[in-house]
C-alpha positions as CSV (number, residue, x, y, z in Angstrom):
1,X,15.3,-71.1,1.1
2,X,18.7,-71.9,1.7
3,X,21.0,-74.4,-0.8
4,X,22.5,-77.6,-1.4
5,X,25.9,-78.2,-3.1
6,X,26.7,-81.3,-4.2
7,X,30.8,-82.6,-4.8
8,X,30.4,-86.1,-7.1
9,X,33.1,-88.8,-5.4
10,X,34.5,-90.4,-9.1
11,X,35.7,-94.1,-8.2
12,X,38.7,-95.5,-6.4
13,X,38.4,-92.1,-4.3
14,X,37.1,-92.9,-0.4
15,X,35.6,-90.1,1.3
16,X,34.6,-90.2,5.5
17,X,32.8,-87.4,7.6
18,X,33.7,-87.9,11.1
19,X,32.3,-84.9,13.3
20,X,33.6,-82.4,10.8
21,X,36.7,-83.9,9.6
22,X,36.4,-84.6,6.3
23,X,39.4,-87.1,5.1
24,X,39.5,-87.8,1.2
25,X,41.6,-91.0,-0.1
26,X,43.0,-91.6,-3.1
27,X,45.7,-93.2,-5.5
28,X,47.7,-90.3,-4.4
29,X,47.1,-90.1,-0.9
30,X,45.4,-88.5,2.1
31,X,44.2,-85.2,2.7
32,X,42.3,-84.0,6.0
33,X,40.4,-81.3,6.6
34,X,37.9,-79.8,9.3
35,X,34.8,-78.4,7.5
36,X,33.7,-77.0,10.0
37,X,30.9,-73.5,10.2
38,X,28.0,-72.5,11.7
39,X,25.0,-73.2,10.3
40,X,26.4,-75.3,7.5
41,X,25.9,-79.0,7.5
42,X,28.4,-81.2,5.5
43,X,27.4,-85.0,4.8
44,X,28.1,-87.9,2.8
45,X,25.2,-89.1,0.7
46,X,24.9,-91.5,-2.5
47,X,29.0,-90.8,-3.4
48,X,28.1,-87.7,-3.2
49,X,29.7,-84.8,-0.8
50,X,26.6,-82.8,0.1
51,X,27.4,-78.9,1.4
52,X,24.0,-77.8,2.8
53,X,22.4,-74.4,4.8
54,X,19.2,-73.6,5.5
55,X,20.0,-69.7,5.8
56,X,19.9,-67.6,3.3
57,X,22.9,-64.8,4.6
58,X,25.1,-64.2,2.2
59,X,28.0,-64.9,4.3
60,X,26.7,-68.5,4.7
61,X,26.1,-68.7,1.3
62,X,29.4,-67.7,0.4
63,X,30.9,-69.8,2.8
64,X,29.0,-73.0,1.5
65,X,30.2,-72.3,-1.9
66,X,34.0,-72.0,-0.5
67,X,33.2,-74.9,1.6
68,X,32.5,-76.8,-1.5
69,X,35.4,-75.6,-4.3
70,X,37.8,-76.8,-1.3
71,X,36.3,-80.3,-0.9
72,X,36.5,-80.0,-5.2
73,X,39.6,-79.4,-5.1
74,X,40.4,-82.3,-2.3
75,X,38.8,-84.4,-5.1
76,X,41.1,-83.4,-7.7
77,X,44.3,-83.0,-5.4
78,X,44.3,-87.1,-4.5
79,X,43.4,-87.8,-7.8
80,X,45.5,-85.8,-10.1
81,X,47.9,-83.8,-8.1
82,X,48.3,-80.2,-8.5
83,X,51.6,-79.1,-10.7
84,X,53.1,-75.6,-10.7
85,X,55.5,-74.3,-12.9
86,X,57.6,-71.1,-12.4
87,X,60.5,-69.7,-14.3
88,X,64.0,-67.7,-13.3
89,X,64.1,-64.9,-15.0
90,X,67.6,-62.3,-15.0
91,X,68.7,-60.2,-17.1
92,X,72.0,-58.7,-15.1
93,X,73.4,-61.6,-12.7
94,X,72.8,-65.5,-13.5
95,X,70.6,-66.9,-10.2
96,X,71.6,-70.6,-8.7
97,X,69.1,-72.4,-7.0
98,X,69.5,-75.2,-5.0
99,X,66.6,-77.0,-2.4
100,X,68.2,-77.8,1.0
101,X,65.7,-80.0,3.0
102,X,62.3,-77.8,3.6
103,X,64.3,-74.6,1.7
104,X,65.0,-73.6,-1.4
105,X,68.4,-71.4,-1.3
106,X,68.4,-68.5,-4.2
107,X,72.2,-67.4,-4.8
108,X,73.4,-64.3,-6.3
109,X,70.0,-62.9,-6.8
110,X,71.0,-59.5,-8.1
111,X,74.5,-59.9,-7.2
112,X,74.1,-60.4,-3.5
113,X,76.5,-62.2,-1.2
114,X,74.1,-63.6,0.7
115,X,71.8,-66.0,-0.7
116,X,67.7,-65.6,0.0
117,X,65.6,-68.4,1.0
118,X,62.1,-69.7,0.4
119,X,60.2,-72.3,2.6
120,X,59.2,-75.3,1.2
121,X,55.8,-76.9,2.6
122,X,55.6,-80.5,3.9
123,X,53.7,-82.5,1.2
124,X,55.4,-80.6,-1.7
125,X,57.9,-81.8,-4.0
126,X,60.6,-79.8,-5.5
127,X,62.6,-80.2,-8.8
128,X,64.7,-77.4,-10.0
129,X,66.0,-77.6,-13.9
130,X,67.7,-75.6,-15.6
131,X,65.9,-71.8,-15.6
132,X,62.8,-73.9,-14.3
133,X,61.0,-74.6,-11.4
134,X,58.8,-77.3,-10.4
135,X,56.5,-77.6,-8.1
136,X,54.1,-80.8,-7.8
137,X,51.6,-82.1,-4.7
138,X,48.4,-83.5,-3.8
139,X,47.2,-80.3,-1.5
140,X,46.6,-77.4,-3.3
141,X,46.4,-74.7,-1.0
142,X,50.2,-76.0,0.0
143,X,51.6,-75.9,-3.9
144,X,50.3,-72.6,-4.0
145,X,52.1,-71.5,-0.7
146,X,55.0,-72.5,-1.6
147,X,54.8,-70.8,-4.7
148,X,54.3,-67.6,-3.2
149,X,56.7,-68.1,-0.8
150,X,59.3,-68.5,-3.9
151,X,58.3,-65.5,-5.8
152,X,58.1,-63.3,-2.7
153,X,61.9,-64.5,-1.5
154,X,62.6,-62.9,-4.8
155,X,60.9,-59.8,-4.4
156,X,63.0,-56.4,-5.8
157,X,62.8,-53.4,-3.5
158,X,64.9,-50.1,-3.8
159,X,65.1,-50.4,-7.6
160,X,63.2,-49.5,-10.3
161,X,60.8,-52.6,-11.3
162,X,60.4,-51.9,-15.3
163,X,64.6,-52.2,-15.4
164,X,65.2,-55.0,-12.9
165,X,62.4,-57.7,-13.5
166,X,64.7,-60.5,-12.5
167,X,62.9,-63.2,-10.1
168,X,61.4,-66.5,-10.2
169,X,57.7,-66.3,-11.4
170,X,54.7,-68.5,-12.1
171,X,53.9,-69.1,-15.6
172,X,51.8,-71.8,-15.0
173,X,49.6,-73.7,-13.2
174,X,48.0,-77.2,-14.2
């Protein structure tokens, strides 16, 4: 009846339950979140993060499961980061990039005067090379976000995809 999950704290990483706030500390920083659900019981026991339910509805089930690949994945954000690497691809006009505070400015992306912009999520850092992109931060729901935001600023409509595939596009993520 029911199940327990169980997230292993690995050293120098400090983890605190207050309410349902769950705030993870590391050598790379501080991420926060609210854990909260019905019927769900998050705790703190023996360096452990314990996910718990006593039902046995799928929907709780599932959501204890989420509930604990997220706080996984908290874990491995302070720890190691989360890196993301995407690549410009054209084929008819050469595409400039440049990042402009939270932005990332896309110039002459199939010839176009005006340039197309991507938003850039707080907590992520940016470094644009040469047919490269990089994208590198502790939170990995926000890496990914911005991610997709740069591949869908780049999006082709009104033209035939198998001729234009020029973009920017993720070829990997680590």
């Amino acid at each position: 009846m029911g199940i327990t999950r169980r997230v292993e704290i690995p050293p120098g990483v400090d983890a605190k339950l207050e309410g349902t706030v769950l705030t993870i500390t590391g050598p790379k920083g501080t991420l926060v979140r609210d854990m909260r659900f019905p019927q769900i019981n998050v705790a703190i026991e023996d360096g452990e993060i314990v996910v718990s339910t006593a039902s046995d509805k799928k929907r709780i089930l599932a959501m204890s499961g989420t509930l604990e690949a997220l706080s996984k994945g908290m874990v491995r954000g302070v720890v190691e980061g989360y890196e993301y690497h995407m690549k410009v691809v054209y084929s008819h006009f050469p595409i400039q990039i440049k990042q402009q505070g939270n932005r990332l400015e896309i110039n002459n992306f199939l010839g176009e005067k005006q340039p197309r912009v991507a938003k850039i999520l707080e907590g992520v850092t940016v470094k644009v090379g040469n047919d490269e992109v990089t994208l590198t931060g502790i939170d990995r729901e926000k890496v990914g976000n911005t991610a997709a935001n740069i591949e869908h600023a780049t999006r082709i409509t009104k033209r035939d995809p198998r001729v234009f595939q020029d973009g920017i596009y993720i070829t990997e993520r680590a």
